[in-house]
C-alpha positions as CSV (number, residue, x, y, z in Angstrom):
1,X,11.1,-9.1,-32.8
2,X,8.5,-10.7,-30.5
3,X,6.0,-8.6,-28.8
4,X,8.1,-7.8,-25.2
5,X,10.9,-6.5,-27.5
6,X,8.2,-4.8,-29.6
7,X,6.8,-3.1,-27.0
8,X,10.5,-2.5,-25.0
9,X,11.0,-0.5,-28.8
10,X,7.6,1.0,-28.3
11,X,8.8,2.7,-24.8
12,X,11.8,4.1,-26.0
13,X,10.2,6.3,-28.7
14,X,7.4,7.4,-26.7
15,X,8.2,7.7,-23.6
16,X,9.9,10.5,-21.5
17,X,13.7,10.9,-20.8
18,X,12.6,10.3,-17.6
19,X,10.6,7.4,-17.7
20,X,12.1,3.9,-16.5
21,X,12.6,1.4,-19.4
22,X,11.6,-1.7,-19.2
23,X,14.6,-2.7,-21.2
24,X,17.3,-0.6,-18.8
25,X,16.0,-2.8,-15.6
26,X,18.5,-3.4,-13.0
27,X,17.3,-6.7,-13.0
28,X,16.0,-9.6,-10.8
29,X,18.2,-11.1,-7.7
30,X,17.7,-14.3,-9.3
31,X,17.8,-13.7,-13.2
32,X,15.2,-15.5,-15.3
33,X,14.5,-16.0,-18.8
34,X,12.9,-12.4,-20.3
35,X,8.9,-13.6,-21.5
36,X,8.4,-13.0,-25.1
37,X,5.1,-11.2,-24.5
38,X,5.7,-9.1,-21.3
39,X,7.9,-6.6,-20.3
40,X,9.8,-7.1,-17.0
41,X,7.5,-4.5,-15.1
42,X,4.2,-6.0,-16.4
43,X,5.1,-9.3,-15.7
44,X,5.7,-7.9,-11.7
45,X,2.3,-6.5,-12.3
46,X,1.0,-10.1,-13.0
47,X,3.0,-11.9,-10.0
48,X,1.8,-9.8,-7.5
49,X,-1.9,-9.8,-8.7
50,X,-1.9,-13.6,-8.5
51,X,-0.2,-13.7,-4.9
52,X,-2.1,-15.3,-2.0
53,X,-0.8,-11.6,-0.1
54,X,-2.5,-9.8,-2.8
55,X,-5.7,-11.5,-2.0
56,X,-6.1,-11.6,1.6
57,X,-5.9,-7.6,1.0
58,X,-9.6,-7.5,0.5
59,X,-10.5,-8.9,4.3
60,X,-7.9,-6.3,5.6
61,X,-8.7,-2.8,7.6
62,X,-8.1,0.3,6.0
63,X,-9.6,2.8,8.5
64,X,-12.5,1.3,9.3
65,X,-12.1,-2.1,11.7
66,X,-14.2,-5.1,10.2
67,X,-17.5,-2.8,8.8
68,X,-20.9,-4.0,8.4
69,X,-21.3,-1.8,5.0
70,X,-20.6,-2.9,2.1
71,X,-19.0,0.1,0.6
72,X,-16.5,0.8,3.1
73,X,-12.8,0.5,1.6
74,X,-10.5,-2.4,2.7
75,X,-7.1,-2.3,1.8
76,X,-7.4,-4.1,-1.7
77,X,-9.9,-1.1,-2.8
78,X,-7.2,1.3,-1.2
79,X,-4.4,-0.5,-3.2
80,X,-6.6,-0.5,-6.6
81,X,-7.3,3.2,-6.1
82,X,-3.6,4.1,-5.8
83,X,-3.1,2.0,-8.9
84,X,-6.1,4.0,-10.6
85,X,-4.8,7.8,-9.4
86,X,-1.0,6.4,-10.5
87,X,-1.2,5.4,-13.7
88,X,-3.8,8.9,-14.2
89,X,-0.7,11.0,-13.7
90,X,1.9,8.5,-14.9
91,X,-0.2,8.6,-18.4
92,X,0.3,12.5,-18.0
93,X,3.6,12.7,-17.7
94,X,4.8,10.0,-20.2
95,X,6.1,7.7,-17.8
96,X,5.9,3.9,-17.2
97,X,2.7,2.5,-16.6
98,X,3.6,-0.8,-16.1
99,X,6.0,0.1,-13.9
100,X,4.0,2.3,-11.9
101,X,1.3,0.0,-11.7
102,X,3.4,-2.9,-10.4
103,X,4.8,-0.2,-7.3
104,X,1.1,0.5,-7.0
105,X,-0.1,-2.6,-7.1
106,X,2.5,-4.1,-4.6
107,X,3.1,-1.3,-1.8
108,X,0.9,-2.5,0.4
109,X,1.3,-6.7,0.3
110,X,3.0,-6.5,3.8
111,X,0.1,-4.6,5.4
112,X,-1.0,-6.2,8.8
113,X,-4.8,-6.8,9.8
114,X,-6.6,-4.0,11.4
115,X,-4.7,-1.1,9.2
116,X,-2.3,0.9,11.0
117,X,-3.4,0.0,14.8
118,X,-1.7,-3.8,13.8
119,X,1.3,-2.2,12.8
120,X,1.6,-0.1,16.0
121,X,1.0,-3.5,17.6
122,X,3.6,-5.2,16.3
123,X,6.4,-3.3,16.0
124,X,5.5,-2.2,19.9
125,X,5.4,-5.2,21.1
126,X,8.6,-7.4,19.1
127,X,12.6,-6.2,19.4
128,X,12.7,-6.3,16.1
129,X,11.4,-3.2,14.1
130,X,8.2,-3.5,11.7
131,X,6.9,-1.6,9.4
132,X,4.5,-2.1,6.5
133,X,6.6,-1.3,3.9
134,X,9.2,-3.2,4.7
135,X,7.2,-6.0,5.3
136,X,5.7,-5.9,1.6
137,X,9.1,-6.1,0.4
138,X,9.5,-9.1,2.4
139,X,6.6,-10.9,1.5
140,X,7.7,-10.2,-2.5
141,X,11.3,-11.5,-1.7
142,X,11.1,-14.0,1.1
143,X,8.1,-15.2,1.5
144,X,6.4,-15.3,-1.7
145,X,9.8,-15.7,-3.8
146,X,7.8,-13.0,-6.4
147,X,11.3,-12.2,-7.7
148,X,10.4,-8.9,-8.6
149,X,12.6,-6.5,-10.3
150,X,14.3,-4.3,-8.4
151,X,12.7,-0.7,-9.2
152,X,9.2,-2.4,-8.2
153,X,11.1,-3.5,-4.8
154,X,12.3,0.0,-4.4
155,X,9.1,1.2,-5.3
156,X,7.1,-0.8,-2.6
157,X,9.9,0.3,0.0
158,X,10.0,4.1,-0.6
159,X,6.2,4.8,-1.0
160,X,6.3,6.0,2.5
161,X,9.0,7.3,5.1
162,X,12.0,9.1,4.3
163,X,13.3,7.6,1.8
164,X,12.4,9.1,-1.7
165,X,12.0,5.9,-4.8
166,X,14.5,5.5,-7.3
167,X,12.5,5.8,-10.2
168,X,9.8,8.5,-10.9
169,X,7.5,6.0,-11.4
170,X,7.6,5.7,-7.7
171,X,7.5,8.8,-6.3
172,X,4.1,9.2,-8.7
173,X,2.8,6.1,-6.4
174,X,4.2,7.8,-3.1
175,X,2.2,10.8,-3.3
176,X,-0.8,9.4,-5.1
177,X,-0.9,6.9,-2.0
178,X,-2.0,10.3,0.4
179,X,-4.0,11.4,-2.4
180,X,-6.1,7.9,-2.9
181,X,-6.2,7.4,1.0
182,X,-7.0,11.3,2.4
183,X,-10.0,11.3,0.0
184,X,-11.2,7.9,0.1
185,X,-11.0,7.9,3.9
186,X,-13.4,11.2,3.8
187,X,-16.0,9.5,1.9
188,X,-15.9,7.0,4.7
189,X,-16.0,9.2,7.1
190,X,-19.1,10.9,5.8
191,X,-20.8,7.9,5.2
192,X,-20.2,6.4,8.5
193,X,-20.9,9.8,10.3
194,X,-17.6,10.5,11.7
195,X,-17.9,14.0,9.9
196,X,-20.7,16.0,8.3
197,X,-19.8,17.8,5.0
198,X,-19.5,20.9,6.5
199,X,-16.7,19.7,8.8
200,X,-14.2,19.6,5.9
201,X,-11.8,23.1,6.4
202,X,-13.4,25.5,3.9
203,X,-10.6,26.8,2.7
204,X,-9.4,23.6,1.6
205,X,-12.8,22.6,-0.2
206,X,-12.8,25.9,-2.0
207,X,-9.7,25.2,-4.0
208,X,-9.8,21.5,-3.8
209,X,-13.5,21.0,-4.7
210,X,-17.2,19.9,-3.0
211,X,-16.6,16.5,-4.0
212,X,-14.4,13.4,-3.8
213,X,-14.1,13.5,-7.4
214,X,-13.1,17.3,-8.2
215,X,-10.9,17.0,-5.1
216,X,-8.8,13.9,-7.1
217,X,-9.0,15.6,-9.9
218,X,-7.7,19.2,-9.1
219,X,-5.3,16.7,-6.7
220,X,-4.1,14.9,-10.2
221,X,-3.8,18.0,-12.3
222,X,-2.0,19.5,-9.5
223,X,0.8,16.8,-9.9
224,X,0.9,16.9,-13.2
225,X,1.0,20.2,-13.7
226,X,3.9,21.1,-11.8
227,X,6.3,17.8,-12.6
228,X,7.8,16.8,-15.5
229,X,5.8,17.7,-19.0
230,X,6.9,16.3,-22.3
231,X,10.6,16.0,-21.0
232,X,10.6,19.6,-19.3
233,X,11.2,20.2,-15.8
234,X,9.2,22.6,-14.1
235,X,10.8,23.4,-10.8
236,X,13.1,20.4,-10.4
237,X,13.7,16.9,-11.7
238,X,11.5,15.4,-9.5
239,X,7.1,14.3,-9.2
240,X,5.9,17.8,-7.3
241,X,2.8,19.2,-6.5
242,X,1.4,22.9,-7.5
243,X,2.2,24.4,-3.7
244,X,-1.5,25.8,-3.3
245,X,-2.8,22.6,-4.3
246,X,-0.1,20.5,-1.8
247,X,-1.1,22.7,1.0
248,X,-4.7,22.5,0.8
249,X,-3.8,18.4,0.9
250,X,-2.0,18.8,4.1
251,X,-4.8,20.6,5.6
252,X,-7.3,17.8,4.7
253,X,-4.8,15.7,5.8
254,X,-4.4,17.4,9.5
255,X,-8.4,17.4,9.4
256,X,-8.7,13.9,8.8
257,X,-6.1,13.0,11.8
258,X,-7.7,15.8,13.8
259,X,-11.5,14.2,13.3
260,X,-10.7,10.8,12.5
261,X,-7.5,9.0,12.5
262,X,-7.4,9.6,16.4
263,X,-9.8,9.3,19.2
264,X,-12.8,9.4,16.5
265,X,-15.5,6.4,16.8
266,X,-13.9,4.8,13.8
267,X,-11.2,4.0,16.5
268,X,-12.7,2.9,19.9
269,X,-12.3,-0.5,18.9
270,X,-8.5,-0.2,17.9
271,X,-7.0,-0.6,21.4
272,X,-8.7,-4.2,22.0
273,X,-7.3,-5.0,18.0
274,X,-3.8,-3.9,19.4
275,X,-4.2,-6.1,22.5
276,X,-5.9,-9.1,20.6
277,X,-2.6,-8.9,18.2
278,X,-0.1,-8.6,21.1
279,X,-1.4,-11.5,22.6
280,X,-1.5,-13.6,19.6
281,X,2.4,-12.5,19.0
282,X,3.5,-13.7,22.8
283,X,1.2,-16.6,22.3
284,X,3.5,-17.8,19.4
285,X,6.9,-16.7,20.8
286,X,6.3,-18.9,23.7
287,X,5.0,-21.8,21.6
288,X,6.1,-21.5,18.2
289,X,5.7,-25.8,17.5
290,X,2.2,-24.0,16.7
291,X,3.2,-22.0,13.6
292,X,2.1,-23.4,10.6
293,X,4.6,-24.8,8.5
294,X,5.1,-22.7,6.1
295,X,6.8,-20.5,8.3
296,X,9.2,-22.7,9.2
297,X,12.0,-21.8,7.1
298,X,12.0,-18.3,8.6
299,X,11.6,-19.9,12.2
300,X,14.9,-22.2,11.6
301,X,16.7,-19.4,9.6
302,X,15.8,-16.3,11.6
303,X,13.9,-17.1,14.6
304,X,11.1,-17.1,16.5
305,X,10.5,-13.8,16.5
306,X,10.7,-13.1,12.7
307,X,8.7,-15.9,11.9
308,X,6.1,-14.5,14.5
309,X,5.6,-11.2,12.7
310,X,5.3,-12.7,9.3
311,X,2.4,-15.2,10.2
312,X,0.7,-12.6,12.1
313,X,1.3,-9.8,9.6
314,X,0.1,-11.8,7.0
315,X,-3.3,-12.4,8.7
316,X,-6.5,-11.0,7.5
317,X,-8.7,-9.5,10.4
318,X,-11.2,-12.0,10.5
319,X,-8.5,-14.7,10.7
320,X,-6.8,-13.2,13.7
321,X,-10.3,-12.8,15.4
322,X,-11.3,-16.4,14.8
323,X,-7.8,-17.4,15.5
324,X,-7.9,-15.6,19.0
325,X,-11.5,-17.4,19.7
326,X,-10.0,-20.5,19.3
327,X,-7.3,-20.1,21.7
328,X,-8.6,-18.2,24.7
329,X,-12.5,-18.5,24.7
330,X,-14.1,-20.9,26.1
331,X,-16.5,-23.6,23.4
332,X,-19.5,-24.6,24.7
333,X,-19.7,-28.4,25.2
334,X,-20.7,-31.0,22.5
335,X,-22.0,-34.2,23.1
């Protein structure tokens, strides 16, 4: 046996009866030869790490617009702390970590510039309906051509909305998304001076914990806990959370929307970002012989509106601000 069939052998003795083989994939939409050193899900892993979406994550808003510290997250840090909090509890409950890491890794490759405002933006302003999550899968399958397998696609889809993933590898990334993002967004709170330590709901902190990490960490353990355990099921077949620990979550959560997420100073700035991105997209509708041509294809196969929203989601904050200088300000002469 090579080492992909090695490991594939390795996964079926170790893991749990609920854990997605790599072996029992449903496959690729265009089927490949398997790589005699990866598994299907690791090899996702690596395709989306080496993506130009991946990349541009790191100049991309998570809450804060374009900071001038250097420790505030962007939405690669976000994405590598979802990866981080995922594989913790997929470890735990004897899941797939490639797999899990590959959902992680991916959910967020269709995220627009300037976080959620951009996404408000856009799906406002078009006829057609946007969301980040579908977008990522977009950009994996259309305009990327990653050819990912298809419980990474589901995955990236199901990590937020309605819809619950496939695979328990991705309902791990779904809720360690809120975990990663509640706790990382306090910290950036707090250091930017949205919130003062003694703003957080004490009753939350009590159980939760002081700090970010012994918040993730009775956050984890509340997770693992109360899902799947060496191939028992605690409640239900399913990735749940202890309902103490899942309630002092929500709290935080309705603190942090409260405080933060709306009408805090972290936002002022968001309404000109919606307006800059609006402009942009009716900019483009009205003269798309401007977008570049990579886009192309979408603009001959799907039209100008499509191809619109994937150039501008795919924009990193600083792009769309220089971008926007360039068209409607006014350069000083040169002579």
């Amino acid at each position: 046996m090579n080492f992909r069939q090695q490991q594939e052998e390795f996964e079926a003795q170790t893991l749990s009866s609920f854990a997605t083989l790599s072996r029992d994939s449903k496959g690729r939409e265009e089927r490949i030869e398997p790589c005699p050193l990866r598994t299907c899900f690791s090899r996702d892993r690596d395709r989306i790490i080496h993506s130009k979406a991946f990349r541009r994550l790191k100049h991309k808003t998570q809450v804060f617009l374009s900071p001038t510290g250097d420790h505030y997250r962007t939405r690669l840090t976000h994405t590598l702390e979802v990866a981080q909090i995922a594989r913790s509890i997929a470890r735990c409950l004897k899941l797939n970590e490639d797999l899990t890491e590959a959902i992680a890794l991916g959910h967020d490759l269709g995220h627009t510039p300037f976080g959620h405002a951009g996404e408000r933006a856009l799906d406002a302003v078009a006829s057609i309906s946007f969301s980040h999550n579908e977008q990522s899968v977009r950009v994996a399958r259309k305009l990327e051509k990653l050819n990912l397998t298809y419980e990474v696609l589901n995955g990236m889809a199901c990590h937020t909305g309605d819809t619950q993933p496939a695979t328990f590898e991705g309902q791990v990334v779904r809720i360690s998304d809120r975990i990663a993002y509640i706790n990382h967004d306090i910290d950036d709170a707090l250091r930017g001076g949205i919130i003062k330590e003694e703003d957080l709901p004490q009753s939350a902190v009590a159980l939760l914990g002081a700090t970010g990490a012994t918040r993730i960490n009775a956050l984890v353990r509340g997770v693992v806990d109360h899902s799947l355990n060496n191939d028992q099921v605690s409640l239900c077949p399913g990735i749940n959370i202890d309902p103490e620990i899942g309630a002092a979550l929500d709290t935080m959560r309705a603190f942090m929307f409260e405080k933060v997420y709306t009408g805090s100073r972290a936002k002022i700035e968001e309404a000109k970002a919606e307006q800059l991105i609006q402009r942009l997209f009716k900019h483009f509708c009205a003269s798309p012989e401007e977008i570049p041509s990579e886009y192309r294809f979408v603009l001959e196969q799907e039209g100008v509106e499509r191809a619109v929203l994937d150039y501008l989601a795919g924009m990193t904050d600083t792009y769309v601000v220089n971008l926007y200088r360039e068209l409607y300000l006014p350069k000083g002469w040169e002579f």
